[in-house]
N, CA, C and O atoms as a GROMACS GRO file, in nm:
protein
  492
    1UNK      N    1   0.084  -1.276  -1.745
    1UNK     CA    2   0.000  -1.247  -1.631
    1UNK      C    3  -0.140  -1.218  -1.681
    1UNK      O    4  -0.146  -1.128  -1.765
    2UNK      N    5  -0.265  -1.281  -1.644
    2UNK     CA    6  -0.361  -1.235  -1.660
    2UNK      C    7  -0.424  -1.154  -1.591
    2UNK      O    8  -0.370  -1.093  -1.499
    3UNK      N    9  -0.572  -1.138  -1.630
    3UNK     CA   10  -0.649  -1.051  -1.542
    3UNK      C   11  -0.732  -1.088  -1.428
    3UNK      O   12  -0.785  -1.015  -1.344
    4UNK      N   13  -0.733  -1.217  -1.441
    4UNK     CA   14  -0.754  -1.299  -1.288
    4UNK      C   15  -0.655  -1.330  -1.202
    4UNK      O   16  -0.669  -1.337  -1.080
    5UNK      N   17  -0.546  -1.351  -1.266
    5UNK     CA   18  -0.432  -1.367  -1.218
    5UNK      C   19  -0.419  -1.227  -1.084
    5UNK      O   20  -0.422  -1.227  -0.961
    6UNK      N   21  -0.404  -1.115  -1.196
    6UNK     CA   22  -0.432  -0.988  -1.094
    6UNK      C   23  -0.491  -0.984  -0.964
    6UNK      O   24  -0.455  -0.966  -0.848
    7UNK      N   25  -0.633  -1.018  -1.050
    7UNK     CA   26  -0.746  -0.937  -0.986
    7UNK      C   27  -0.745  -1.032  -0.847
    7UNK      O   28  -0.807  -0.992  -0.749
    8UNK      N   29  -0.664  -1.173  -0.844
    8UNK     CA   30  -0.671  -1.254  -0.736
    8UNK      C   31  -0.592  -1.180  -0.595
    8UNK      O   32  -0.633  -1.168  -0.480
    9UNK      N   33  -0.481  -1.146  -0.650
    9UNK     CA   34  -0.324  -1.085  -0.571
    9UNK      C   35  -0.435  -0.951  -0.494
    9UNK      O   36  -0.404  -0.931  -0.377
   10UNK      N   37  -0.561  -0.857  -0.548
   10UNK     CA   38  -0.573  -0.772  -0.487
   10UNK      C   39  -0.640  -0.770  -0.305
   10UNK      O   40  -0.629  -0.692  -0.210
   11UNK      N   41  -0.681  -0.845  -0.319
   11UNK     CA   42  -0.740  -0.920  -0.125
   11UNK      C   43  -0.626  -0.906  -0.038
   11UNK      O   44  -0.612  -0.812   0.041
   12UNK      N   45  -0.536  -1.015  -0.056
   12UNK     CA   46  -0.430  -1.021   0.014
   12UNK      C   47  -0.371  -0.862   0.048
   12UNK      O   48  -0.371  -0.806   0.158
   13UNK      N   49  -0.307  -0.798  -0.121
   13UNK     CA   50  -0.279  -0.701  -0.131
   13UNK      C   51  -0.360  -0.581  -0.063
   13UNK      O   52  -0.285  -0.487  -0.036
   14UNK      N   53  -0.475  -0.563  -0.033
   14UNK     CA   54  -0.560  -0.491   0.034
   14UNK      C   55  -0.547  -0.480   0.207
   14UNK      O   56  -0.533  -0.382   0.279
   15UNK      N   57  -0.560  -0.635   0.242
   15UNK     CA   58  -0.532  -0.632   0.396
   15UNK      C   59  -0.378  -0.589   0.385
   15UNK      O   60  -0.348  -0.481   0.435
   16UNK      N   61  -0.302  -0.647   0.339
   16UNK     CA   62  -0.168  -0.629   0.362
   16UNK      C   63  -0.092  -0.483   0.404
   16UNK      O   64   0.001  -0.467   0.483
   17UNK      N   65  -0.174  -0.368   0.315
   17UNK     CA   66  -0.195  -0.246   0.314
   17UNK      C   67  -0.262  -0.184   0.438
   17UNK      O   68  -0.222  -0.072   0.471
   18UNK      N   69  -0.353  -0.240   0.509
   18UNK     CA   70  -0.443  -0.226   0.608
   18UNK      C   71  -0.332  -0.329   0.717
   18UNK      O   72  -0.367  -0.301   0.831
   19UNK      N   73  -0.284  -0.372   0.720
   19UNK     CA   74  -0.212  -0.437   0.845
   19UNK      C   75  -0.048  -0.323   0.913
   19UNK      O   76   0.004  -0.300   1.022
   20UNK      N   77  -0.027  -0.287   0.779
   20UNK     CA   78   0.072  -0.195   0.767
   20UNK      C   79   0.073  -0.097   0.827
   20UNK      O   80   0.155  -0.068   0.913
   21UNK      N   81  -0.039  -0.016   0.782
   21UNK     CA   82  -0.065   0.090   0.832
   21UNK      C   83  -0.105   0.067   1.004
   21UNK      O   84  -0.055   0.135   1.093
   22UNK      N   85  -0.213  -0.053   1.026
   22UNK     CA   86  -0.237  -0.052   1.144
   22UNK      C   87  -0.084  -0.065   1.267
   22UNK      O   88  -0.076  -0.035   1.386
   23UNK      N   89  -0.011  -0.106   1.198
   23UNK     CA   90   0.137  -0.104   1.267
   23UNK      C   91   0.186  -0.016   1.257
   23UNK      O   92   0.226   0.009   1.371
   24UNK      N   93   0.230   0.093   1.166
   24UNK     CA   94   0.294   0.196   1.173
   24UNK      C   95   0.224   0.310   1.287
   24UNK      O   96   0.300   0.389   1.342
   25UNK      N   97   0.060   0.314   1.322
   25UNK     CA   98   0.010   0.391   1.398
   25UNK      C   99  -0.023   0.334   1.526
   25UNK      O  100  -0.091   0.390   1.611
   26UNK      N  101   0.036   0.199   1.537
   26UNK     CA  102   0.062   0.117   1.686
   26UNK      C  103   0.202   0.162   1.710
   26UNK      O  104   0.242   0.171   1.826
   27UNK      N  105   0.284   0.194   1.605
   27UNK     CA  106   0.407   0.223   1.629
   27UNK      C  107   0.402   0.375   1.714
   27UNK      O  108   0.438   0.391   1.831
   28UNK      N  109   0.356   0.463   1.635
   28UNK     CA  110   0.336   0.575   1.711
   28UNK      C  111   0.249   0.590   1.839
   28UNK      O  112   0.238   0.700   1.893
   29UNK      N  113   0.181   0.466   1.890
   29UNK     CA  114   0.080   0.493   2.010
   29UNK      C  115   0.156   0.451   2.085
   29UNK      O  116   0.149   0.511   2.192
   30UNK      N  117   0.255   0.345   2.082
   30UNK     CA  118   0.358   0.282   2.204
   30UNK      C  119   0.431   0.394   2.255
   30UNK      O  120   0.470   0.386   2.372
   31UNK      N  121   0.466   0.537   2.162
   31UNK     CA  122   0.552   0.646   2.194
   31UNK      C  123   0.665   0.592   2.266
   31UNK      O  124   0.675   0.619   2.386
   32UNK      N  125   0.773   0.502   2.196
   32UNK     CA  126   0.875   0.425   2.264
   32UNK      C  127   0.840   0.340   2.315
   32UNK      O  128   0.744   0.283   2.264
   33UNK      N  129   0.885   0.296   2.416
   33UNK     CA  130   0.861   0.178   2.543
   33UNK      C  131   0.739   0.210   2.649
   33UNK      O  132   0.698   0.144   2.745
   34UNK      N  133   0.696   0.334   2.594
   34UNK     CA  134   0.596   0.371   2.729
   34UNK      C  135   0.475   0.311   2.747
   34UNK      O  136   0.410   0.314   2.852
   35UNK      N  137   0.432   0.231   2.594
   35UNK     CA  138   0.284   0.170   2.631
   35UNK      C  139   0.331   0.086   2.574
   35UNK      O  140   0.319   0.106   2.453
   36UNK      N  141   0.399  -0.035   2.607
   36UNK     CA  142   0.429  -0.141   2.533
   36UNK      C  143   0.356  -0.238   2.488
   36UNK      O  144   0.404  -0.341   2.439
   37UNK      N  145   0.225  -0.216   2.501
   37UNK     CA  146   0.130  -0.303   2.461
   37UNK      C  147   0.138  -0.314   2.298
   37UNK      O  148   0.160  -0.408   2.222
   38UNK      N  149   0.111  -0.165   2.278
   38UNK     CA  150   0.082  -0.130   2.112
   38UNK      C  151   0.239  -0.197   2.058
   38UNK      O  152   0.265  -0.151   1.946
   39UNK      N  153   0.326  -0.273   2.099
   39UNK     CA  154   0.459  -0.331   2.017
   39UNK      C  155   0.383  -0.477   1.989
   39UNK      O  156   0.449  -0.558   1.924
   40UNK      N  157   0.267  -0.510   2.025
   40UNK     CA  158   0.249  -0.623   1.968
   40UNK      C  159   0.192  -0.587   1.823
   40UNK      O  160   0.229  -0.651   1.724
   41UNK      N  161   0.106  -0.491   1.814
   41UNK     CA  162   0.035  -0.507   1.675
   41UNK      C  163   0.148  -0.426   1.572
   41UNK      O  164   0.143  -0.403   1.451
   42UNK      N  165   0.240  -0.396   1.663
   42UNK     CA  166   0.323  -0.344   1.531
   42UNK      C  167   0.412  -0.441   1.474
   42UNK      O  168   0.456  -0.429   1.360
   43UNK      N  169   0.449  -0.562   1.570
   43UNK     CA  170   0.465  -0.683   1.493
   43UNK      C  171   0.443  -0.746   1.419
   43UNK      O  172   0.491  -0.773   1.309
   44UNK      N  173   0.313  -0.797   1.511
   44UNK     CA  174   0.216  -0.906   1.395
   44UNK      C  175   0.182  -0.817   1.268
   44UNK      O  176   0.135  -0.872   1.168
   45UNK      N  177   0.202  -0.688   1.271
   45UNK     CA  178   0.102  -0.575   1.148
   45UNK      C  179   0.239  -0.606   1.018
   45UNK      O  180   0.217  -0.654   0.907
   46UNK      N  181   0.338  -0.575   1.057
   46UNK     CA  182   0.388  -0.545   0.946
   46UNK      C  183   0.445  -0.714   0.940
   46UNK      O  184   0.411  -0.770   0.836
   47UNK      N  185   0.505  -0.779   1.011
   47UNK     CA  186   0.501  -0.928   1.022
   47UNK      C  187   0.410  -1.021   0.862
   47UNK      O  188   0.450  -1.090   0.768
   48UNK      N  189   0.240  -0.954   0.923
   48UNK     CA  190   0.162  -1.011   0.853
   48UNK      C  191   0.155  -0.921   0.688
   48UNK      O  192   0.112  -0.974   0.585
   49UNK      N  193   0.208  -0.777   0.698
   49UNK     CA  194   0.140  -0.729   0.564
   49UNK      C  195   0.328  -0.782   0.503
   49UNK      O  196   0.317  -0.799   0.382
   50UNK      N  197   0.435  -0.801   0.532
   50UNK     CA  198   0.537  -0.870   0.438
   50UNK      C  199   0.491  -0.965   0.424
   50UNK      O  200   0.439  -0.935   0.317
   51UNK      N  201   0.449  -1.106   0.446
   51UNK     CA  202   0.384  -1.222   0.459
   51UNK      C  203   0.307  -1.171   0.341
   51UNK      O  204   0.353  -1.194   0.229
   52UNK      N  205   0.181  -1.096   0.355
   52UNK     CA  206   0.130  -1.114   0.228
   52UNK      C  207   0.103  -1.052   0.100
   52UNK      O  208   0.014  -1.076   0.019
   53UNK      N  209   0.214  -0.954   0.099
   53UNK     CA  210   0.316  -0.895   0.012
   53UNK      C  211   0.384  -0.999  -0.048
   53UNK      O  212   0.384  -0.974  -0.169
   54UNK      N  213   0.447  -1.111  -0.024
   54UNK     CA  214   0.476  -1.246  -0.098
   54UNK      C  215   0.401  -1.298  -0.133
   54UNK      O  216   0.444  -1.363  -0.228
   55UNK      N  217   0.262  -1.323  -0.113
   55UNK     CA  218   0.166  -1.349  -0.176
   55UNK      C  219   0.091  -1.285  -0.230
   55UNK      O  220  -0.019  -1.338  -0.250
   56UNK      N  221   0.103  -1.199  -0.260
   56UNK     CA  222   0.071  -1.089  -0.409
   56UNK      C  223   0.162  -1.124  -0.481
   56UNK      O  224   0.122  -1.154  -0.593
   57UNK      N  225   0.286  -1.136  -0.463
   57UNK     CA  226   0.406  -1.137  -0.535
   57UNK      C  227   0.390  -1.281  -0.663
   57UNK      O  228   0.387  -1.297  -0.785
   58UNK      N  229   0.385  -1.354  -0.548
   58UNK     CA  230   0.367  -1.511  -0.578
   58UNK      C  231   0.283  -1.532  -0.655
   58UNK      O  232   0.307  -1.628  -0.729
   59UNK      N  233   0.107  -1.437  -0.683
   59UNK     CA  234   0.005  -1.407  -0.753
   59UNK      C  235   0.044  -1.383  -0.855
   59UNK      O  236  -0.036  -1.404  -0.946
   60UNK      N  237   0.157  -1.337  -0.888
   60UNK     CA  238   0.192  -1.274  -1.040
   60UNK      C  239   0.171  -1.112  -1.061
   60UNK      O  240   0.173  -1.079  -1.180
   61UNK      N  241   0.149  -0.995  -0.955
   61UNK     CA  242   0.150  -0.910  -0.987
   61UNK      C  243   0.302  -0.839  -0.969
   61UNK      O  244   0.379  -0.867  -0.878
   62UNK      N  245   0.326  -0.743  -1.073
   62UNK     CA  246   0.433  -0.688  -1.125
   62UNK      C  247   0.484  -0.621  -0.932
   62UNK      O  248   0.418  -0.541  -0.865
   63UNK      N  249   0.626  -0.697  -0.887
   63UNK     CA  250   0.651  -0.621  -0.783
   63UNK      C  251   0.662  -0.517  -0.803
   63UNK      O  252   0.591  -0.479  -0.710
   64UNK      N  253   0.706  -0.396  -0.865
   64UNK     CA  254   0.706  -0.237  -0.877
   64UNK      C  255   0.580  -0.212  -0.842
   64UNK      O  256   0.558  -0.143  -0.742
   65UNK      N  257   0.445  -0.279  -0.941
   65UNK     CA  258   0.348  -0.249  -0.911
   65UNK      C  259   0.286  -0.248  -0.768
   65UNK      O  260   0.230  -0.147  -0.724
   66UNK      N  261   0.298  -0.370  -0.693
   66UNK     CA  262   0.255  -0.437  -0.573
   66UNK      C  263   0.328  -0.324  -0.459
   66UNK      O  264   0.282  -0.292  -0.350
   67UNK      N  265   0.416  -0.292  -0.502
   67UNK     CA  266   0.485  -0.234  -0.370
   67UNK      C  267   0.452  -0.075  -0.376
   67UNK      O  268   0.430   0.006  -0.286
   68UNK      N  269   0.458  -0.060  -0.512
   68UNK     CA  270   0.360   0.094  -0.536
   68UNK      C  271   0.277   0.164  -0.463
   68UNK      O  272   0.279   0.273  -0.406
   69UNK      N  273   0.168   0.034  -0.486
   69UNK     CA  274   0.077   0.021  -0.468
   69UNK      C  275   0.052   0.034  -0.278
   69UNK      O  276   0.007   0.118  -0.200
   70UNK      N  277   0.110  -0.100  -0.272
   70UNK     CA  278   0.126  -0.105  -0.138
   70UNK      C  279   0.209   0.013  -0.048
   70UNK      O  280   0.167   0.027   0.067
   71UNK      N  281   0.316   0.094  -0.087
   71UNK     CA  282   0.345   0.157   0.010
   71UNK      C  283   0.285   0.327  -0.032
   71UNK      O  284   0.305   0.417   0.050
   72UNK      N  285   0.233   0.348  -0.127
   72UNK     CA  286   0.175   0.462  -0.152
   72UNK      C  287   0.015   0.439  -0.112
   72UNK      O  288  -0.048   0.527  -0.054
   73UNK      N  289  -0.025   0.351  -0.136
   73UNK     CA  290  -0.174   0.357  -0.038
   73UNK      C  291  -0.152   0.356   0.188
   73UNK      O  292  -0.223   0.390   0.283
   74UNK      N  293  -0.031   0.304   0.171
   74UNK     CA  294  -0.003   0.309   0.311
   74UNK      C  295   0.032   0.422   0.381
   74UNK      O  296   0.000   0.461   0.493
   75UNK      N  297   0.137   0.489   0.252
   75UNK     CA  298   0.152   0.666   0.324
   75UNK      C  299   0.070   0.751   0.312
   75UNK      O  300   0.092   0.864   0.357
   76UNK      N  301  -0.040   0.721   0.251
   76UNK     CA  302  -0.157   0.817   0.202
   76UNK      C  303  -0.234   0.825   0.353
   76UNK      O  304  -0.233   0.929   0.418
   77UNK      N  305  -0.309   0.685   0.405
   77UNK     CA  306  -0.371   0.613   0.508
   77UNK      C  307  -0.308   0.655   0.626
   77UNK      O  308  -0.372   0.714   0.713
   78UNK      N  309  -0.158   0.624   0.640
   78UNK     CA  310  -0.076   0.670   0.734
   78UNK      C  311  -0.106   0.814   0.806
   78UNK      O  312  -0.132   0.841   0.923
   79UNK      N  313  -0.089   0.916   0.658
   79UNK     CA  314  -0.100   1.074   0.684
   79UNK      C  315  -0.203   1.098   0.732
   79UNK      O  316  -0.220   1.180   0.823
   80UNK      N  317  -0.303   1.022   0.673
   80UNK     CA  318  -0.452   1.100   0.732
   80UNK      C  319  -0.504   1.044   0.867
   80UNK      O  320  -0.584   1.112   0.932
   81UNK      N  321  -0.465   0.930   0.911
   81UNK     CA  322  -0.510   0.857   1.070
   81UNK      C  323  -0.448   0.936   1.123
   81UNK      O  324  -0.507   1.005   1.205
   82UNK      N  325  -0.277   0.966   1.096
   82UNK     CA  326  -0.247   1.059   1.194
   82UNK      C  327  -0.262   1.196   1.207
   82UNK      O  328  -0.205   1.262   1.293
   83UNK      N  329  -0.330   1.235   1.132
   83UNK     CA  330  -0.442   1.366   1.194
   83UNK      C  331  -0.537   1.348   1.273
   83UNK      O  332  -0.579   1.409   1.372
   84UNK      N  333  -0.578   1.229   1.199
   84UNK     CA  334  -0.713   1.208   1.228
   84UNK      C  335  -0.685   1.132   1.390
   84UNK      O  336  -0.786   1.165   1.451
   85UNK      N  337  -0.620   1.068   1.462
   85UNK     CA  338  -0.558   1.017   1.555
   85UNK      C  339  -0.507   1.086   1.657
   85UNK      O  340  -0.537   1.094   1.776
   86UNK      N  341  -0.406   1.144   1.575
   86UNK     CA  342  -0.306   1.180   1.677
   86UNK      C  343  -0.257   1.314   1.698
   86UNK      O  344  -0.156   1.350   1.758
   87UNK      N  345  -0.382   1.414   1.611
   87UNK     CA  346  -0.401   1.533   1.580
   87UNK      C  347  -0.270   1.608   1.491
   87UNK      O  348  -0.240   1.727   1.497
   88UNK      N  349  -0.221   1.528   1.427
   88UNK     CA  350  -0.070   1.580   1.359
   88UNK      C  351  -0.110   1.646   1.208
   88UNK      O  352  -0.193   1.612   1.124
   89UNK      N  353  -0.015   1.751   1.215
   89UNK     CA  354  -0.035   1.827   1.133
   89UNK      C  355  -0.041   1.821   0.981
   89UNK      O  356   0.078   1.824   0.951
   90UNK      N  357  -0.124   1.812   0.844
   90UNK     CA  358  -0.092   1.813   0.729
   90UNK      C  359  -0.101   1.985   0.634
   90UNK      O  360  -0.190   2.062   0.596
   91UNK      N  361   0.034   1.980   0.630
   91UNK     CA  362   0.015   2.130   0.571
   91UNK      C  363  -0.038   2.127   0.343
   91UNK      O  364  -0.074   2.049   0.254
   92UNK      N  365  -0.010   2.243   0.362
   92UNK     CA  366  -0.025   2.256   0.178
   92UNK      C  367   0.066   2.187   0.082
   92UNK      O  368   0.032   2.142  -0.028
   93UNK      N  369   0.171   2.183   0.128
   93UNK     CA  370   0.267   2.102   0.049
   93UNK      C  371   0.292   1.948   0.085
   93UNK      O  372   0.347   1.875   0.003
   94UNK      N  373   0.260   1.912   0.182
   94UNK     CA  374   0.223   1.774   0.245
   94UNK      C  375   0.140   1.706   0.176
   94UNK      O  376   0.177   1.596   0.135
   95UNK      N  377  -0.024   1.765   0.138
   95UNK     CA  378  -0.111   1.705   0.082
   95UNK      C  379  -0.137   1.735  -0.071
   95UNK      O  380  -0.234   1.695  -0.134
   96UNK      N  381  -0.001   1.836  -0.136
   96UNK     CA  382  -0.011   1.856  -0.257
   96UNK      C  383   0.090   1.702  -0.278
   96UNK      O  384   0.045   1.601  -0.332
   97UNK      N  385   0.215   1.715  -0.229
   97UNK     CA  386   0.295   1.558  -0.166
   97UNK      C  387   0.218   1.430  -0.170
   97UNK      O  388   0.261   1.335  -0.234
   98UNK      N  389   0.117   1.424  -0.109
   98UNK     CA  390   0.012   1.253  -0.113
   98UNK      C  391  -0.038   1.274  -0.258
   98UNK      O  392  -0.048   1.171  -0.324
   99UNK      N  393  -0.075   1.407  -0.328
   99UNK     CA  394  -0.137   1.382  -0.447
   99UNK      C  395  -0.089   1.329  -0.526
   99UNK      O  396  -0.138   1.253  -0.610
  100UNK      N  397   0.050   1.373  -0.503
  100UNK     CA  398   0.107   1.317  -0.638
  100UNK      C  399   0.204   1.184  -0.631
  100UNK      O  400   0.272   1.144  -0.725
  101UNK      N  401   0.195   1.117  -0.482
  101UNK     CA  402   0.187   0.980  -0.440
  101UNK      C  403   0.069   0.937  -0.560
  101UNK      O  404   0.096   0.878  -0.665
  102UNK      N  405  -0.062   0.978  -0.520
  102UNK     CA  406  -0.134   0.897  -0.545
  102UNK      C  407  -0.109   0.895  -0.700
  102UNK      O  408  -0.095   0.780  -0.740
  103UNK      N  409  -0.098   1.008  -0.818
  103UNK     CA  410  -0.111   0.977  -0.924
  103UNK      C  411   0.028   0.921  -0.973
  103UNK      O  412   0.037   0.898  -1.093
  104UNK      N  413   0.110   0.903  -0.912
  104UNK     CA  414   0.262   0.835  -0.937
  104UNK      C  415   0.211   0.694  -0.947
  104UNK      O  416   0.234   0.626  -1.048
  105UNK      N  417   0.134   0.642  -0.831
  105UNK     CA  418   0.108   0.496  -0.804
  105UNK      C  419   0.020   0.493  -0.929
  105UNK      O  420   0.103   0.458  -1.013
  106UNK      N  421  -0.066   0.505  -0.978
  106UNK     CA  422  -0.213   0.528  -1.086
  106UNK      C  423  -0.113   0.549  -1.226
  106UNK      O  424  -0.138   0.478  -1.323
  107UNK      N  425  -0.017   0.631  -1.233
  107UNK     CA  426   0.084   0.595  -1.377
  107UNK      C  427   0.165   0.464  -1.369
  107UNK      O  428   0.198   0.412  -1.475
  108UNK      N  429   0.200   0.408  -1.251
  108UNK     CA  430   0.255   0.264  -1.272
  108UNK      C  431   0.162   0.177  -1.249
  108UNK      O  432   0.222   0.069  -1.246
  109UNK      N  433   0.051   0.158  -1.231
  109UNK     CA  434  -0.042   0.103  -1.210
  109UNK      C  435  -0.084   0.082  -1.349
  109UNK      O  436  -0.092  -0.030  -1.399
  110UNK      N  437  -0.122   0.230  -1.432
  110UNK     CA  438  -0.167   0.184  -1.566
  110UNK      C  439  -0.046   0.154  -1.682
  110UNK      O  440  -0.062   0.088  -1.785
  111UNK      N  441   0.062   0.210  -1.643
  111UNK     CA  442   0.176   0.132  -1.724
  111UNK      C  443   0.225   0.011  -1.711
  111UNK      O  444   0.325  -0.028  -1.769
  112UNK      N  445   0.133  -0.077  -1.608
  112UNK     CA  446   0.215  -0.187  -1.628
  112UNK      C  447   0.118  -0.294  -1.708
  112UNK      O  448   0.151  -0.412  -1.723
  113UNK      N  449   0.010  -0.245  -1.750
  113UNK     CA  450  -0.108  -0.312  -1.862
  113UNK      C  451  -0.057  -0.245  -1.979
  113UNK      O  452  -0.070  -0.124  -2.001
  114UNK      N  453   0.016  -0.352  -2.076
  114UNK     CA  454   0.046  -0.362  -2.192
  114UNK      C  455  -0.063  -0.328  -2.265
  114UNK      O  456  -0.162  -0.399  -2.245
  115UNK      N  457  -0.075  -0.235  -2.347
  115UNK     CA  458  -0.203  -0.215  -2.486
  115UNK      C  459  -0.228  -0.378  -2.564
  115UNK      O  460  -0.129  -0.448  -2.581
  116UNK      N  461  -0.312  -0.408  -2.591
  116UNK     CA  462  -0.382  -0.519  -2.651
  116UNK      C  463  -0.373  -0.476  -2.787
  116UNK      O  464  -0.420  -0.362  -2.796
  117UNK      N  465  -0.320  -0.533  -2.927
  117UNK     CA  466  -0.334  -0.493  -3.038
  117UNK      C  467  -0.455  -0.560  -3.068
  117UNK      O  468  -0.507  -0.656  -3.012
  118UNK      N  469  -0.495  -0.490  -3.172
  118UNK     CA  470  -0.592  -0.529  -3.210
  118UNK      C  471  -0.568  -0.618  -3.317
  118UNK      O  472  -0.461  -0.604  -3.376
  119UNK      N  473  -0.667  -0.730  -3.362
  119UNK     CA  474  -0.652  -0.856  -3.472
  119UNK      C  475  -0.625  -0.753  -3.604
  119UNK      O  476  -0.544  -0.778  -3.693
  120UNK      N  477  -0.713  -0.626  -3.598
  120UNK     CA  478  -0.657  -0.560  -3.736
  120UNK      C  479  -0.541  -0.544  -3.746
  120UNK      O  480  -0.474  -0.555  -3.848
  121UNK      N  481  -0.505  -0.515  -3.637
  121UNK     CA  482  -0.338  -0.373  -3.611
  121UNK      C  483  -0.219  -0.560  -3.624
  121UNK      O  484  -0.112  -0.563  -3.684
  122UNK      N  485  -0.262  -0.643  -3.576
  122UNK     CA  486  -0.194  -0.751  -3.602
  122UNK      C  487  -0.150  -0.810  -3.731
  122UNK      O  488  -0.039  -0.856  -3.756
  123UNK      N  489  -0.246  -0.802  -3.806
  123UNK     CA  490  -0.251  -0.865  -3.949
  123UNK      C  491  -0.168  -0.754  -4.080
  123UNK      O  492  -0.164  -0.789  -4.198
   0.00000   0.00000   0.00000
């Protein structure tokens, strides 16, 4: 896998993350069947971010990584719209909880870049 290879998978991988989330908080605005409007974007949302979750995949980035990635930037996004939304609560252990989402995702993120030997360390 290269580093273009990567760096290509991250677009897709970006909306895909952003479609997700926009569905999971259409999910919560429908509040059941009562506004059934918001069941469309929770379709097409997560519809479209699996769709291009295979195409990250297909890019060559490490699935552990991709999905890491992808569902720990989504619960992060998730938690905070729905404060920020839907006035729901994040307590002390909740957002000590996303922290260490985030640096869980950031240790498989940098563990999955193999160290480069060097031509000395080779020879």
């Amino acid at each position: 896998m290269t580093e273009t290879t990567v760096r290509s998978a991250w677009p897709p991988l970006l909306i895909a993350i952003a479609l997700e989330v926009t569905a999971t908080l259409s999910l919560r605005a429908a509040e059941g069947f009562a506004h059934p409007f918001w069941l469309i974007p929770v379709v097409v949302g997560y519809s479209g971010s699996l769709w291009l979750l295979s195409v990250v995949l297909d890019r060559g980035m490490p699935v552990g990584v991709a999905y890491g990635i992808w569902s720990a930037i989504g619960v992060v996004l998730t938690a905070v719209m729905g404060t920020v939304l839907f006035g729901e609560f994040l307590g002390t252990v909740q957002i000590i909880g996303i922290g260490a989402i985030v640096v869980g995702v950031l240790l498989v993120e940098l563990g999955s870049h193999p160290r480069e030997r060097s031509p000395e360390a080779a020879a």
